[in-house]
Structures are given as structure tokens and as C-alpha cells.
C-alpha positions as CSV (number, residue, x, y, z in Angstrom):
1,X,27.1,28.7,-82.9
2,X,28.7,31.3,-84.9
3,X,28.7,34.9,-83.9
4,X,30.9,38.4,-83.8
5,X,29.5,42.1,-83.1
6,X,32.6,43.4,-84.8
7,X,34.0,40.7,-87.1
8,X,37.4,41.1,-89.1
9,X,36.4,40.9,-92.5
10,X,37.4,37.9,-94.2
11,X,40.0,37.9,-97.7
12,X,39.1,35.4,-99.7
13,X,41.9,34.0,-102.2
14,X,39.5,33.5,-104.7
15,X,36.5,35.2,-105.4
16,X,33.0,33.4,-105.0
17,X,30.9,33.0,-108.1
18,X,27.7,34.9,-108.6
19,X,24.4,33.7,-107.0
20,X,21.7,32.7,-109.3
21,X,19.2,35.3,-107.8
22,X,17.8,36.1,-104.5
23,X,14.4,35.2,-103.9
24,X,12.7,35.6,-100.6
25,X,10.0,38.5,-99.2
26,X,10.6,41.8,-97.7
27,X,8.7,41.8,-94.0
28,X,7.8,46.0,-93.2
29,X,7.3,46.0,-89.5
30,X,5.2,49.1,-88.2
31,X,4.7,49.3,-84.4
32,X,2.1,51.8,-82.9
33,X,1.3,53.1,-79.0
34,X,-2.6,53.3,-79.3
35,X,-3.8,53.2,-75.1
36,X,-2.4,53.2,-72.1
37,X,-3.2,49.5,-71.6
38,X,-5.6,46.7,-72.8
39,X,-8.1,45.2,-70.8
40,X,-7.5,41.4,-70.1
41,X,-10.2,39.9,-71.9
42,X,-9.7,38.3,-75.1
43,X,-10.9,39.9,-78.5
44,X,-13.0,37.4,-80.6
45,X,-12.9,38.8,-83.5
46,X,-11.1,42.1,-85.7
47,X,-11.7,43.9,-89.1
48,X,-14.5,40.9,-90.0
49,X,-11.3,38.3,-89.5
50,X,-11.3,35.6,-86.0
51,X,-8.4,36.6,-83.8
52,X,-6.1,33.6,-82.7
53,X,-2.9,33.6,-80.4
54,X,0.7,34.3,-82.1
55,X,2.6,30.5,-81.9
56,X,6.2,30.2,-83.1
57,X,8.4,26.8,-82.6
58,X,12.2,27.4,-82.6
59,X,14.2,25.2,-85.4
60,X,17.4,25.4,-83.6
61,X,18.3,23.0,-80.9
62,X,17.4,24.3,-77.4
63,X,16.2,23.4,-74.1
64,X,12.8,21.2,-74.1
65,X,11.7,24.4,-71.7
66,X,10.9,27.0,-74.0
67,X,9.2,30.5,-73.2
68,X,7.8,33.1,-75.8
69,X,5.5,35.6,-75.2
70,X,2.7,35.1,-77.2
71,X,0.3,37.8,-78.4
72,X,-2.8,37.6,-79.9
73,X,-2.9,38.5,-83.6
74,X,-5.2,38.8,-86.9
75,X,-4.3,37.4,-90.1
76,X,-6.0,39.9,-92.7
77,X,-6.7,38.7,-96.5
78,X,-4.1,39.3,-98.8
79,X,-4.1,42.3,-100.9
80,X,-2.8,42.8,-105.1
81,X,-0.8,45.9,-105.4
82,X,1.5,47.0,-108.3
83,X,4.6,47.3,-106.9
84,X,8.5,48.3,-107.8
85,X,8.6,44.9,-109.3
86,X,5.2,44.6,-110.9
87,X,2.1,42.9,-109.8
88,X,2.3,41.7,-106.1
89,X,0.4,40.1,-103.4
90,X,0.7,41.1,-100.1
91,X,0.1,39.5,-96.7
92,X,-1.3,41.5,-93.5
93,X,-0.6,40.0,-89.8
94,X,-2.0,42.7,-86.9
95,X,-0.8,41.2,-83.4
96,X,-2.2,43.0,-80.1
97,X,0.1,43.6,-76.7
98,X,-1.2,44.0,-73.4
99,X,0.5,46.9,-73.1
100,X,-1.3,49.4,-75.4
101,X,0.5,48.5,-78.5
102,X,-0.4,47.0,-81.6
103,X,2.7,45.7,-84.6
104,X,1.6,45.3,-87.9
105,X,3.6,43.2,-90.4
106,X,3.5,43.3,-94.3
107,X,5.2,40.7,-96.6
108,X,6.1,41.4,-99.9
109,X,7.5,38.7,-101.9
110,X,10.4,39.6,-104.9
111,X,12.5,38.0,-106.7
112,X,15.3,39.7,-108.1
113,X,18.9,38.7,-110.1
114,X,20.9,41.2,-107.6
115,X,20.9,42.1,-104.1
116,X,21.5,45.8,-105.0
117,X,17.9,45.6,-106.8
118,X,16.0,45.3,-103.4
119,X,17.3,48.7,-102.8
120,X,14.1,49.9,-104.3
121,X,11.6,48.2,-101.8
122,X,12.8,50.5,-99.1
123,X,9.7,53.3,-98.6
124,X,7.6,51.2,-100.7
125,X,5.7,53.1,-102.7
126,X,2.6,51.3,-104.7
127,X,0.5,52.6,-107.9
128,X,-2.4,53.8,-105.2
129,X,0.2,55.7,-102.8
130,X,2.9,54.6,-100.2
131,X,2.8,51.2,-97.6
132,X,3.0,53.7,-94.8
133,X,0.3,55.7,-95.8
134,X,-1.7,52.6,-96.3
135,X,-0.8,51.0,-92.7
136,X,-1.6,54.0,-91.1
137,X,-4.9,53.6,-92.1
138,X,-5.0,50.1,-91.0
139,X,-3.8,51.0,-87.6
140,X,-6.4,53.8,-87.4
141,X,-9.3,51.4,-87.9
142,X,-7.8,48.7,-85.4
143,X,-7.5,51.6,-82.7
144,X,-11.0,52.8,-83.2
145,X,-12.5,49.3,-83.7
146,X,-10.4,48.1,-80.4
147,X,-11.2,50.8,-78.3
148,X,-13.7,48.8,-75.7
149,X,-10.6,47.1,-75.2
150,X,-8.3,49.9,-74.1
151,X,-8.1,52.2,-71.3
152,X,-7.2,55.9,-72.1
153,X,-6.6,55.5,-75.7
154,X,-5.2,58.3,-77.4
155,X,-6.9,60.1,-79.4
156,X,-4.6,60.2,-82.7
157,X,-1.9,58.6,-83.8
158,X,1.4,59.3,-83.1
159,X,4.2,58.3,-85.6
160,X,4.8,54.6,-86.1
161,X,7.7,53.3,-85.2
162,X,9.3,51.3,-88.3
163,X,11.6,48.7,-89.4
164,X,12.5,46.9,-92.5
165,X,13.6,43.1,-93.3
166,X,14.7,41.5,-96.3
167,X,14.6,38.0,-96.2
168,X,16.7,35.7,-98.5
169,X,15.9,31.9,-98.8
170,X,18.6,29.5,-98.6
171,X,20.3,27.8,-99.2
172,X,21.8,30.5,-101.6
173,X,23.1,28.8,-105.0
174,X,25.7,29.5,-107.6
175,X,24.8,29.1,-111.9
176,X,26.3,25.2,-111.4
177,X,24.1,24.3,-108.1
178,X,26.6,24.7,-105.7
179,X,25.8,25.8,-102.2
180,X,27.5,28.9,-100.7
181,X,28.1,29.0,-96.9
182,X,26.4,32.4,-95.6
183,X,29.4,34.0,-94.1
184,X,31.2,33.1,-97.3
185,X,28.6,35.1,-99.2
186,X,28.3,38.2,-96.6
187,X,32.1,38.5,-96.7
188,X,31.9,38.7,-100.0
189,X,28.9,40.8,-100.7
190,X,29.8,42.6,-97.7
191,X,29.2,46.2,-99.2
192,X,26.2,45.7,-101.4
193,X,24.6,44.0,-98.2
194,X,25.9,47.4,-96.5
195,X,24.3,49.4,-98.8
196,X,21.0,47.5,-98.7
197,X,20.2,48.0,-95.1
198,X,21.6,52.0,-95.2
199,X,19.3,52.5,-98.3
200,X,22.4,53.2,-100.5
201,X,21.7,52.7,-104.5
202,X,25.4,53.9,-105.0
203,X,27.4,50.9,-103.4
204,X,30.8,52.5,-105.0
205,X,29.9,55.9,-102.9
206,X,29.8,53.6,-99.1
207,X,33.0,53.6,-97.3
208,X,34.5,50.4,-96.1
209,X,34.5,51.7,-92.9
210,X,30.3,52.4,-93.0
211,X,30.0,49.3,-95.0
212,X,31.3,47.1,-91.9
213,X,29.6,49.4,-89.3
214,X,26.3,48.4,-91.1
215,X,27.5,45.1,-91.2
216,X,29.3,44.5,-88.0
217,X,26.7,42.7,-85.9
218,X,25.5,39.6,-87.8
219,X,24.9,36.1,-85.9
220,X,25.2,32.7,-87.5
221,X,24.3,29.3,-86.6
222,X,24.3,27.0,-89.1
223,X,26.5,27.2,-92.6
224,X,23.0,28.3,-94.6
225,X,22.0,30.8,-92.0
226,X,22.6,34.4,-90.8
227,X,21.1,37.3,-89.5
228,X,22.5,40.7,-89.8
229,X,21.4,43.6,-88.4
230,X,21.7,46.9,-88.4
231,X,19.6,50.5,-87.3
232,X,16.9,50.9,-89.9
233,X,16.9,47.4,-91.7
234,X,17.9,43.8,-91.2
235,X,19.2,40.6,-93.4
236,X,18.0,37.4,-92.5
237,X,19.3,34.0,-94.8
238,X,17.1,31.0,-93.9
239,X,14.8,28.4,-94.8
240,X,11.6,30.5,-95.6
241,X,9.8,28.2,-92.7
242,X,12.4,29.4,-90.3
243,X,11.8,33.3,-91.0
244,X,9.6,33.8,-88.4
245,X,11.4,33.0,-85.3
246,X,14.1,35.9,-86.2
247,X,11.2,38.1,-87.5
248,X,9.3,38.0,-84.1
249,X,12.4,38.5,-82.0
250,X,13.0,41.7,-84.3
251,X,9.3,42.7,-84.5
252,X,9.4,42.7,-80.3
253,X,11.9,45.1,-79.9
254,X,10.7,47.5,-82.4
255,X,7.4,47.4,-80.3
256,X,9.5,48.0,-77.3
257,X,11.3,51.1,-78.8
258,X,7.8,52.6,-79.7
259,X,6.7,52.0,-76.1
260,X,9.6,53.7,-74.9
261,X,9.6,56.8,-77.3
262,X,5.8,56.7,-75.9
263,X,6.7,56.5,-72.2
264,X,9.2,59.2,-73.1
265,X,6.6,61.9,-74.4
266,X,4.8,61.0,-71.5
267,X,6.8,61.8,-68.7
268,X,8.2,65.0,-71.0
269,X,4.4,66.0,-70.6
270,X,4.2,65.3,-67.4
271,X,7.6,67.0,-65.6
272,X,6.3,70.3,-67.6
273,X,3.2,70.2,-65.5
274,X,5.0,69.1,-62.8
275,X,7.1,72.3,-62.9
276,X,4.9,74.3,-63.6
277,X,2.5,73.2,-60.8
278,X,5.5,73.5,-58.4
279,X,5.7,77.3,-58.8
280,X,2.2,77.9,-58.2
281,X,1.4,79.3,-54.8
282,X,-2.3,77.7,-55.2
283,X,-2.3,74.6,-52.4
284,X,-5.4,73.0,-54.6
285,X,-3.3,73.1,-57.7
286,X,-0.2,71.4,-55.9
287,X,-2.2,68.8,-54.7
288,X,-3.1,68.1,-58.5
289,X,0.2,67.6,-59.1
290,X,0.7,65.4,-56.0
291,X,-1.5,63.1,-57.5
292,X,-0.9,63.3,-60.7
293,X,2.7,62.2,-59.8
294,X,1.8,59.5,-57.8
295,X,-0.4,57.9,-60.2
296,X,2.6,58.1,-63.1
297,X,5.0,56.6,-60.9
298,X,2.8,53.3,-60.2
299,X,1.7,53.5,-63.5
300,X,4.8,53.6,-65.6
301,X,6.6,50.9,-63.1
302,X,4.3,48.7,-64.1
303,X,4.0,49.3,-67.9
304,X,7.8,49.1,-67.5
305,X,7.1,45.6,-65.7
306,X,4.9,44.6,-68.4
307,X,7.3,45.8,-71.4
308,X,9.8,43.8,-70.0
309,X,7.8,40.3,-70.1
310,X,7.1,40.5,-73.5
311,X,11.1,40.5,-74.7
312,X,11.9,37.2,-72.4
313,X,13.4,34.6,-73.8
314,X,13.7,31.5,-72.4
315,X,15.5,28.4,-73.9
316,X,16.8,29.8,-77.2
317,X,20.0,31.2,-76.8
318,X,20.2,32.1,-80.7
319,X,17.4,34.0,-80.2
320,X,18.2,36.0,-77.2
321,X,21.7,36.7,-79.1
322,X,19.6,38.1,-82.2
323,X,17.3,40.2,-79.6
324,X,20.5,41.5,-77.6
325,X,22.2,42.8,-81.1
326,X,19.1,44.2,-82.0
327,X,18.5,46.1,-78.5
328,X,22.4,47.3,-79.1
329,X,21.3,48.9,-82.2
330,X,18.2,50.3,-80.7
331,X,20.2,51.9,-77.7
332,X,17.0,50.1,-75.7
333,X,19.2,50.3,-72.5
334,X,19.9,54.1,-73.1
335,X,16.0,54.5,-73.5
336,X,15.3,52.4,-70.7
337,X,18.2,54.8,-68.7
338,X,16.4,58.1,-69.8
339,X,13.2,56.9,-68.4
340,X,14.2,55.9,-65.4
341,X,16.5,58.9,-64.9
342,X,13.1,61.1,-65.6
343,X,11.1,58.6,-63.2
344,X,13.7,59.6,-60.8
345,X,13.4,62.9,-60.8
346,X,9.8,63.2,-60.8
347,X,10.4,61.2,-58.0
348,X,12.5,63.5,-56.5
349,X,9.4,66.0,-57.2
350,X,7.3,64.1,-55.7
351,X,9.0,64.1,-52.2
352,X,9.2,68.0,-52.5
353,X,5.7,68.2,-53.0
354,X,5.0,66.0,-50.3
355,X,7.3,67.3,-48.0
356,X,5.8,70.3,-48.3
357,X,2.0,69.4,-47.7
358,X,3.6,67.5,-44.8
359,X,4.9,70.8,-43.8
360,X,1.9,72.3,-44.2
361,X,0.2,70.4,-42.5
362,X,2.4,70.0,-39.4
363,X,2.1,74.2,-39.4
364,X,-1.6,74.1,-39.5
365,X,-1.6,71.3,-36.3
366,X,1.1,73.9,-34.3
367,X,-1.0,76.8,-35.1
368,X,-4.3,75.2,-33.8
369,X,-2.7,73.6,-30.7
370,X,-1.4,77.3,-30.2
371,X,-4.8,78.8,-30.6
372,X,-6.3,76.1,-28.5
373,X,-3.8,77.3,-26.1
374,X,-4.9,80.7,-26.0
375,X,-8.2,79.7,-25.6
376,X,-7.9,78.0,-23.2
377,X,-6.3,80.7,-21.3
378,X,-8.6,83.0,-22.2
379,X,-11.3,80.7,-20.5
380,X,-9.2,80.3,-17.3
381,X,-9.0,84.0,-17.4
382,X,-12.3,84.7,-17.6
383,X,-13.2,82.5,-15.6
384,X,-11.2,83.8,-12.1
385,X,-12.5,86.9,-13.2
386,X,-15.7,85.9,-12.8
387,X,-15.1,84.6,-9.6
């Protein structure tokens, strides 16, 4: 296996000829929080279409154990739109996770004599109005068609979280036939590919310094293959039967990031109240926010639990490479630090709030055993009085 996060670029002694022309699709990933969770019973049947369960085989060697989470999903009839290119038809996938989520996927096909040419499919923009505008819409009528499904779903949209890949079929050939080896290519192409993924259309403008930032974590395994990856976009050379694999990987961890940016607005919302509800005097409204802590705490350990499960791999190493350089560019750990830091100090609230009731309570038992006291004094009083 072949693979670098910050690779020395490479000086060829002579230059490579031209490719004939890239041909492939561009996959536009969209990943939406729509509910707090789904409801474990399987879903028949979506926008008129049968629902099945998400299967992907690995083409590299690995272990004969091998794990992927696998989601259920819709594969929606194919649409014709007018696109930057002309006439195109366009395929629909809608998968579902457990965890209140739903990833839709949209491949356009192109064909096109140079790599800086797929600059224009970035924010895709159609003859009837944009691809985000469009899946928006789709999302909307999966969330409202779903929502027997969910529990607490929300009640609009937030914004979707979005990621772009341009997939190029291999093996890529020269005028003559010949093959080119992938790295070869990159290394040569290495600031057109650069200003592909930044969404650059002036590759003479792009440092070399940006151009192998953008380009500096790209994974390899065999001579005709490579992924490389960056923030907003991704490259993947491959066998078009072998796109998938990579694709999933990448479409998992842009599902992750929107659950996190979710989990994030959520416990924003929450340590507000919290706050706020600390500085009441009320003891009823306290108490409210005693629970209310309580329940976020088990609920976003396990949703954390669950968000976890669906990015395992096990088996395929290649894979879990491609998902780790993906997460880097993500910052997925410094999300996942953030939230737990904020879990920690709600946490923290929590204790305060219930060391005081506990407080509160302990004062309320001295004061009655005190006043039982008295009384009983009283009584004994009265009583040798009486006497």
C-alpha cells in the first residue's frame, strides 16, 4: 500500500504526456439531521420506491472478516437536467441512519478533455435552479414522509452539511494508449488537481504551497488508483465498479460532521437554559433544569455511542486509512473534543444543581427534626403542667 499525509512532491525528468480526457461522474453528497433518533423498525417503502439495505464488497485484499455498517437506503428514478455540460441524467440514492440522519447522494456523469473543465460542476447549477435547492426539497419530503419513524423530529431543516467528489475512471490513458500510473499523473497535475478541489478556475493564481496543502493527504494502493482528499472536495481514480467503497467511507464521515454540528447546537441550547435556570431563585424552575440535564447527558452518550458504530471499520485497512484522512480534514476529533468538553460542563452543572437540592433537602429534614423537637417539648411541658 501506498500512502503519505504530506508527500514531497515528485520532479519528474521528463514531462508526462497529455491524458486523452477524463471521464467519470461527479458524486454531491448532502447529509441532513432530521430527529433525534429512528425507531428500530424497518421502513418498507419511500417516495413510491421499495427501501433495501446499503451492501458494499471491498476490491482490495483484506481479511475474510469484514464489517460495514450498513444502512438502509432508496434508490430514486433518474432525473434529465440540462446541466454545465449539456443534457444530463442524474441518479438519486437516499440512505437512512439510526441516528436521526438521512445522506443523500447525486451522480452526475461528464466527460470532459481537461481536469480544469470540472471546475464548473462545483455548486451545480441546472436550467430549473441549483442541486442544492433541488435536494433540499428532497430531504424535506423524506423528513415529513418518515416522520412515524422518528422520535422528536425537528421541525425544519437546518443547513445540510455538503461534500463534493469527482470521480475519474481508470486506468487514465495517454493519445498512443499508454497507461499512466496515478501518482505519476497527480504529481504532475498536482496544481490543476489543487485547484479542482479548492474551486479555483485560475490555476496560475494557486500557490504551490496551497496547491500541496490541497493536495497533501492522498492514499494509493494499486498503480491505477488514488484518493485524494481535501476539506470541501475529494479525487478518487478507480475502476468505476470500485467507486463506491471510497464514496461510502467519505459519505459516513460527512454524516458524522452533520451529527456533530447538530449535537453542537444542541448542547449550545441547552447550557443557555441551563444558565439561565441556575440563576433563578424559583426551586420548580431548577428542578426543570435538573431534569432537563439529566436526560441530555444519557441521551447524547448514547447518540455519541451510536455515531461511533456507524464509522467502524473492520477488515479493510485501505479503507480505515481513507476514513482517518478524511476525519483529519474534518477536525472530527476536535468536534468530538468540543462536545465532550460541553458534556462536561453541563455535567459539572448538573452536580451544582444537585448538590444543591440535596442541600435543600438535608435543610428541610434539620428544620423538621428541630420543630419536632420543640414540639415535643412543648408536649412535655404542657403536660407537667397539667399535672
Amino acid at each position: 500500500m501506498l500512502s503519505a499525509d504530506q508527500p514531497k512532491v515528485v520532479e519528474l525528468k521528463t514531462p508526462l504526456p497529455e491524458v486523452k480526457g477524463y471521464r467519470g461522474e461527479v458524486v454531491y453528497i448532502y447529509g441532513f439531521d432530521v430527529a433525534y433518533e429512528m425507531i428500530r423498525r424497518p421502513v418498507r417503502e419511500l417516495l413510491g420506491q421499495p427501501v433495501a439495505q446499503f451492501v458494499v464488497d471491498a476490491s482490495k485484499r483484506s481479511p475474510r472478516h469484514l464489517f460495514f455498517y450498513r444502512p438502509q437506503m432508496v434508490r430514486l428514478p433518474p432525473l434529465e437536467r440540462i446541466g454545465p455540460r449539456g443534457p444530463a441524467r442524474i441518479q438519486r440514492v437516499v440512505k437512512l441512519l439510526p441516528v436521526g440522519a438521512i445522506s443523500i447522494t447525486i451522480r452526475v456523469p461528464f466527460d470532459v478533455r481537461n481536469i480544469e473543465d470540472l471546475v464548473d460542476f462545483h455548486d451545480l447549477q441546472f436550467s430549473n435552479g441549483s442541486l442544492t435547492e433541488e435536494v433540499r426539497r428532497l430531504a424535506d419530503e423524506v423528513r415529513r414522509e418518515l416522520e412515524p419513524y422518528y422520535v422528536r423530529p425537528v421541525a425544519q431543516l437546518a443547513e445540510e452539511e455538503a461534500y463534493t467528489v469527482f470521480c475519474i475512471q481508470s486506468p487514465l490513458r495517454t493519445d498512443n494508449g499508454a497507461v499512466l500510473s496515478a501518482e505519476d499523473w497527480m504529481h504532475a497535475n498536482r496544481r490543476a488537481v489543487a485547484s479542482l478541489l479548492t474551486q479555483e478556475p485560475d490555476i496560475d493564481h494557486l500557490s504551490k504551497q496551497e496547491a500541496e496543502e490541497s493536495t497533501g493527504r492522498y492514499l494509493s494502493y494499486y498503480e491505477r488508483d488514488m484518493v485524494v482528499i481535501d476539506w470541501d472536495a475529494a479525487l478518487i481514480i478507480d475502476e468505476a465498479q470500485n467507486f463506491d467503497e471510497a464514496l461510502y467511507v467519505l459519505e459516513l464521515a460527512n454524516l458524522q460532521l452533520a451529527e456533530l454540528e447538530a449535537y453542537d447546537r444542541i448542547l449550545d441550547s441547552s447550557m443557555e437554559r441551563a444558565y439561565r435556570d441556575l440563576g433563578s431563585r424559583r426551586i420548580r424552575g431548577r428542578s426543570l433544569a435538573l431534569r432537563e440535564l439529566r436526560e441530555i447527558r444519557i441521551d447524547l452518550a448514547r447518540l455519541s455511542d451510536e455515531l461511533s458504530n456507524i464509522t467502524k471499520f473492520f477488515g479493510d485497512w485501505h479503507l480505515a486509512r481513507i476514513y482517518e484522512n478524511i476525519s483529519a480534514r474534518f477536525h472530527l476529533a476536535d468536534w468530538h473534543r468540543t462536545i465532550d468538553d460541553k458534556l462536561h460542563t453541563l455535567d459539572e452543572l448538573y452536580q451544582l444543581l444537585n448538590g444543591e437540592r440535596t442541600n435543600r433537602w438535608m435543610l428541610s429534614l434539620e428544620v423538621t427534626i428541630v420543630l419536632l423537637f420543640v414540639i415535643d417539648l412543648i408536649i412535655i411541658l404542657f403536660g407537667l403542667h397539667w399535672r
